[in-house]
C-alpha positions in Angstrom: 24.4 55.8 -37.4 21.1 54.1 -37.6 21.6 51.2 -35.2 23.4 50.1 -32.4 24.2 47.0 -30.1 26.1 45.6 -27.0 29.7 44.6 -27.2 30.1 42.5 -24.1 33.9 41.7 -23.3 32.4 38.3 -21.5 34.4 38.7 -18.0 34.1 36.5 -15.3 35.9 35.5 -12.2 37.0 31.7 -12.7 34.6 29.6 -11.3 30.9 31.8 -12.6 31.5 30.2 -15.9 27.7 29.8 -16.2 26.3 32.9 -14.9 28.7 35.2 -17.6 26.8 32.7 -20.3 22.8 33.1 -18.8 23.2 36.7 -18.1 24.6 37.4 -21.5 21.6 35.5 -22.9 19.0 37.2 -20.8 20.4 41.2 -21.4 20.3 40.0 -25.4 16.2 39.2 -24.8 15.9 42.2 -22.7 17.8 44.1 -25.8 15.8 42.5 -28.5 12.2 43.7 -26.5 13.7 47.3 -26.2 14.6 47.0 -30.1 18.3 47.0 -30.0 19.6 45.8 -33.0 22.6 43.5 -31.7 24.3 41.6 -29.6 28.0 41.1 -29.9 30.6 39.4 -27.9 34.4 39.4 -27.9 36.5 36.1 -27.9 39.4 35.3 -25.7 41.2 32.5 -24.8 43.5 30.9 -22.0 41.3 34.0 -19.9 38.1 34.3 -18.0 36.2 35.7 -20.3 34.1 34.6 -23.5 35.5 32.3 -26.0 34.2 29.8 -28.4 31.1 32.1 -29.0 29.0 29.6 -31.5 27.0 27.4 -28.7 26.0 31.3 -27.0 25.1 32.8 -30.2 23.2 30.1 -30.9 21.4 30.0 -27.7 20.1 33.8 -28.4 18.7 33.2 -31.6 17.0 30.6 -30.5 15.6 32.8 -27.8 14.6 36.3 -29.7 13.1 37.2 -32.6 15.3 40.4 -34.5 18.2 41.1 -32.6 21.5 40.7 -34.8 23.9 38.3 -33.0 27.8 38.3 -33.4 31.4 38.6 -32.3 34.1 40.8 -32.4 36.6 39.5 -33.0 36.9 35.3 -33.9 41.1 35.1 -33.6 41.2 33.2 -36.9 44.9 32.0 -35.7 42.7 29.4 -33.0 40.4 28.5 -35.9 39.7 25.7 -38.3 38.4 27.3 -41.1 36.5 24.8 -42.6 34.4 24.3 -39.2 34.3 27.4 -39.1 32.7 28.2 -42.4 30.0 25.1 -41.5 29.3 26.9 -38.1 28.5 29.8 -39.4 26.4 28.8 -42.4 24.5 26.6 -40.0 23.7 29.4 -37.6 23.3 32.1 -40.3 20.5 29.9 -41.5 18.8 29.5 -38.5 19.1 33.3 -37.1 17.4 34.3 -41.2 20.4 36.3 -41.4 20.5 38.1 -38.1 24.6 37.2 -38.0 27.6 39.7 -38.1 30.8 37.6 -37.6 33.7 39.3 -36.8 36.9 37.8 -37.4 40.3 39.2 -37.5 44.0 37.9 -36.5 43.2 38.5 -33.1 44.2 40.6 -30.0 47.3 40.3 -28.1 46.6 37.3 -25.5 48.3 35.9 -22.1 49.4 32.6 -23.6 52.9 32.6 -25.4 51.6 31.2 -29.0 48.7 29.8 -27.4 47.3 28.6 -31.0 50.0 25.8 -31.1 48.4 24.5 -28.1 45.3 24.1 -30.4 47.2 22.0 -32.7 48.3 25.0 -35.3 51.7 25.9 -36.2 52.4 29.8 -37.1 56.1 29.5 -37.7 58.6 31.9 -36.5 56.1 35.1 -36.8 55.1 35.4 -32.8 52.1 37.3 -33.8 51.1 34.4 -36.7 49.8 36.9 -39.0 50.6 35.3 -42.1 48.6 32.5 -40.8 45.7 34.0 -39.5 45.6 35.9 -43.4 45.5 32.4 -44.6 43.0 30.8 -42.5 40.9 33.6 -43.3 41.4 32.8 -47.4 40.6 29.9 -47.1 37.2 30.2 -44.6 36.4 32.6 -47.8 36.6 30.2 -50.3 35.1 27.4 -48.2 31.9 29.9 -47.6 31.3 31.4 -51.2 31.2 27.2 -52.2 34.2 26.4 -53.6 35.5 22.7 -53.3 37.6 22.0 -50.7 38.5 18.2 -51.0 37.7 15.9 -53.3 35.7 12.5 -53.9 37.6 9.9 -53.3 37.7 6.8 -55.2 36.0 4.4 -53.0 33.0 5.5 -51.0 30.1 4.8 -48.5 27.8 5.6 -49.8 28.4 6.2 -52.9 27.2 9.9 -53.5 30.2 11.6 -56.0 31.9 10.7 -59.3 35.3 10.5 -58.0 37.6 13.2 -58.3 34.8 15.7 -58.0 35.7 19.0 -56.0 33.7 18.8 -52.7 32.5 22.0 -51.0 31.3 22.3 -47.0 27.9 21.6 -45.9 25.6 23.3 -45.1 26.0 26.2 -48.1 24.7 29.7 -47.5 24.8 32.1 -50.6 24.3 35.1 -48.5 26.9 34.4 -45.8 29.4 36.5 -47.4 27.2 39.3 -45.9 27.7 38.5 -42.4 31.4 38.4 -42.4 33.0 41.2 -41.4 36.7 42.3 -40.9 38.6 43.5 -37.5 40.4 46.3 -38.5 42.9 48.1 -36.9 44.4 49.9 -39.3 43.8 51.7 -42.6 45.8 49.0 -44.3 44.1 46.5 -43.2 40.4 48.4 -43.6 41.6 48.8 -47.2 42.3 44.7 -47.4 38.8 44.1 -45.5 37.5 46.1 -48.9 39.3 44.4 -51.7 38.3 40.7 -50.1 34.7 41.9 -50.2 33.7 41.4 -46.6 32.0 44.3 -44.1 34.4 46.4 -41.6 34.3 46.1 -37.9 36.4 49.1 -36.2 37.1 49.0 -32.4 38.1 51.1 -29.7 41.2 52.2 -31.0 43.3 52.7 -34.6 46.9 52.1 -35.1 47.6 55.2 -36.3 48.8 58.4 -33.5 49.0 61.7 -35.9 47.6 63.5 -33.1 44.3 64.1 -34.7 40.8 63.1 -32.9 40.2 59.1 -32.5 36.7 59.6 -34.1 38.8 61.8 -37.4 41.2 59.0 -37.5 38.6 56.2 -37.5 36.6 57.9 -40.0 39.4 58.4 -42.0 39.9 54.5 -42.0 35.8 54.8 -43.2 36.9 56.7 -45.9 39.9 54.2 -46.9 37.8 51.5 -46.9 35.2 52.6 -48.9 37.2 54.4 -51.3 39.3 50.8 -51.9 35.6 49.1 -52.2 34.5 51.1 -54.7 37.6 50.5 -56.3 37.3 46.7 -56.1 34.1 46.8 -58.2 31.4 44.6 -55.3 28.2 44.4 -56.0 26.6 45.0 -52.8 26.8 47.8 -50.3 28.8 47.1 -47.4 28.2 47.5 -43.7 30.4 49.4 -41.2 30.7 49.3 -37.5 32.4 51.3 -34.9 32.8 50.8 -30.8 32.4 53.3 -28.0 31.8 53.6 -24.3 29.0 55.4 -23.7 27.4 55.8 -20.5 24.0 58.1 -20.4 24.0 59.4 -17.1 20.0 60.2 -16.2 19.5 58.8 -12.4 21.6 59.7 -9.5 22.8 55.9 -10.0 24.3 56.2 -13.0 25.9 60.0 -11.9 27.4 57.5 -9.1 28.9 55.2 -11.7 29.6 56.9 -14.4 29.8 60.4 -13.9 33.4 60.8 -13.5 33.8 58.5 -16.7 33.5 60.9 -19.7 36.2 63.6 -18.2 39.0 62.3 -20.1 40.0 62.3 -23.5 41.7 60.4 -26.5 44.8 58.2 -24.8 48.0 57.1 -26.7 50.0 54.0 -26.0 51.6 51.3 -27.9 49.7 48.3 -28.3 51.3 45.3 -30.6 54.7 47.2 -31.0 52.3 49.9 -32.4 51.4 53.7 -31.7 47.7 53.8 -30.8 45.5 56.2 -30.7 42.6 54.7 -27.6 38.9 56.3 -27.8 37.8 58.4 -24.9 34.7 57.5 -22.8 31.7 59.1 -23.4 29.5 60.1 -20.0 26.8 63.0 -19.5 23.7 63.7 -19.7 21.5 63.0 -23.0 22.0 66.4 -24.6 25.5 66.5 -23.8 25.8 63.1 -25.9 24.1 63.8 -28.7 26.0 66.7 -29.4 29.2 64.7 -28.7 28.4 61.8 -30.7 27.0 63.7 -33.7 30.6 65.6 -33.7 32.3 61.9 -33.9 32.5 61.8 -37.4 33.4 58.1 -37.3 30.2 57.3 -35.1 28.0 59.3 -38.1 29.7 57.5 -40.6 28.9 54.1 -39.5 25.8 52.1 -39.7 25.7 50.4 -36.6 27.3 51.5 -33.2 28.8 49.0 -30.7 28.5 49.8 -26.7 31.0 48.2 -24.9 29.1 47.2 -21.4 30.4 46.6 -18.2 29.1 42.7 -18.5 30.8 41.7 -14.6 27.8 44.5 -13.1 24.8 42.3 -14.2 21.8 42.3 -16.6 20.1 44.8 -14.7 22.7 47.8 -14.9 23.7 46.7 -18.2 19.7 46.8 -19.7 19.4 50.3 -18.0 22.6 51.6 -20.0 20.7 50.3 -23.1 17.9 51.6 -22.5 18.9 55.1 -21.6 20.3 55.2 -25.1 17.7 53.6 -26.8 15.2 56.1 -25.1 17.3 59.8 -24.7 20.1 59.6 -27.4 20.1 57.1 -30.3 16.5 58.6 -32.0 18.5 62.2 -32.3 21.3 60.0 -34.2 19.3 58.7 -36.7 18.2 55.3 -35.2 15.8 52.5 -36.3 15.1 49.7 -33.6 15.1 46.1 -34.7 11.5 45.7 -35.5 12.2 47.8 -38.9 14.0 44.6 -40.0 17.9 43.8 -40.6 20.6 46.8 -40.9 21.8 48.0 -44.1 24.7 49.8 -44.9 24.7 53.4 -46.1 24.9 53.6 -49.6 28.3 55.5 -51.0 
């Protein structure tokens, strides 16, 4: 590990629409001045919590100067890819960079095909995979340039010979970079790798073999960089996983948190599939480090995501940061933001 960031789930109770958005843009400020590296937000919709994440992302690099700013996950089945693809160059250009977009087909939601409401069909599969894997092709294509449509005979003004292909403006050659993959699986960490894009691990792994969650996510690790390599890409990829992780150094957060980190790995089904769910991590600073250094999945990424409890406020949420930055994430190898953007480790 050499960075980390906030994954903020985006809660709110229906009707505080506006304080969710302003407090998650003032504990990304608060995060950039400590020298956390990012800021990442899940998307949801038909629920209370964060969803079309572009106009928010935008907001906070407009508002800090190094902290990395992205999502995790986009539900590609709810996306145009084309807009998409111009979204995302346009605020990769603005942010220098500082982007890491995860997309993937999505969580399980509360709307019964909710994506046909937003005018897409999925056919018979009820989870839309095969769609979502399409979208996702083409959002590729439209991103490393290709053309999309083509010049049409007649046109104001007059700008193309017609019949030439046309790709989406604006163009960012680097983009690629800042796309990453929601994997849940080692099938589809393997696929993240052969379509050239970085992985984004979670909170939990389809797999239940009864081995450790942070084994079996670094296992996936291993998968995915071994079907990289394989691949033949010429750049070295980034990897991110998600814990909770709760430093407990005041008798405030002993209050909150203290009875957090006594459990262990859970497994349930999730998706029809037997999951293996990461246990919480609470204690004091030593008792993390030496946790989190045995979590061979939390070693072998570059970045770390901490999920936060957004719903308990900036001021909570900066002191869980802090605590980390200050009494665990130096003994794990960390380099705030001000040392510039995150690479992956070389393999």
């Amino acid at each position: 590990m050499k960075a980390f960031g906030f994954l903020s789930f985006g809660h709110y109770q229906i009707g505080h629409e506006r304080s969710m958005l302003k407090q998650a843009l003032e504990l990304s400020k608060k995060a950039d001045a400590m020298g956390v590296n990012g800021a990442y937000f899940r998307v949801h919709h038909f629920a209370p919590q964060g969803a079309s994440p572009m106009p928010l992302l935008g907001a906070i690099v407009g508002a800090t100067k190094h902290i990395e700013v992205g999502t995790g996950v986009i539900d590609m089945r709810y996306e145009s890819p084309l807009h998409l693809a111009e979204e995302a160059a346009a605020l990769n250009l603005l942010a220098d960079g500082r982007v890491a977009l995860g997309v993937s087909r999505g969580s399980p939601e509360p709307a019964e095909k909710g994506w046909e409401a937003f005018g897409y069909d999925g056919g018979d599969d009820p989870k839309a995979a095969g769609m979502a894997r399409e979208k996702f092709q083409r959002f590729l294509n439209a991103i490393d340039g290709y053309g999309m449509a083509v010049a049409a005979e007649n046109q104001y003004p007059r700008l193309y010979t017609p019949g030439t292909p046309l790709p989406v403006f604006p163009h960012d050659p680097d983009l690629r970079k800042s796309i990453w993959w929601g994997a849940g699986s080692h099938s589809t960490a393997e696929q993240a790798a052969r379509d050239g894009v970085n992985l984004m691990s979670s909170t939990l792994v389809a797999e239940a073999t009864g081995q450790a969650f942070g084994d079996l996510q670094a296992d996936q690790i291993a998968f995915y960089r071994a079907a990289w390599k394989e691949a033949g890409h010429d750049w070295t990829p980034r990897v991110s996983v998600s814990r909770s992780v709760f430093p407990i150094v005041t008798d405030r957060d002993r209050e909150l948190f203290g009875l957090q980190g006594q459990g262990g790995d859970q497994i349930g089904f999730l998706d029809d599939s037997r999951t293996t769910f990461g246990r919480t991590y609470a204690g004091s600073p030593d008792e993390l480090i030496d946790q989190l250094k045995n979590d061979r999945a939390v070693m072998e990424a570059d970045t770390l995501m901490l999920t936060v409890p957004n719903q308990m406020g900036v001021e909570l949420n900066a002191s869980i940061l802090k605590n980390f930055a200050e009494h665990v994430a130096p003994e794990l190898g960390w380099k705030p933001n001000t040392e510039g953007l995150v690479s992956g480790y070389e393999f």
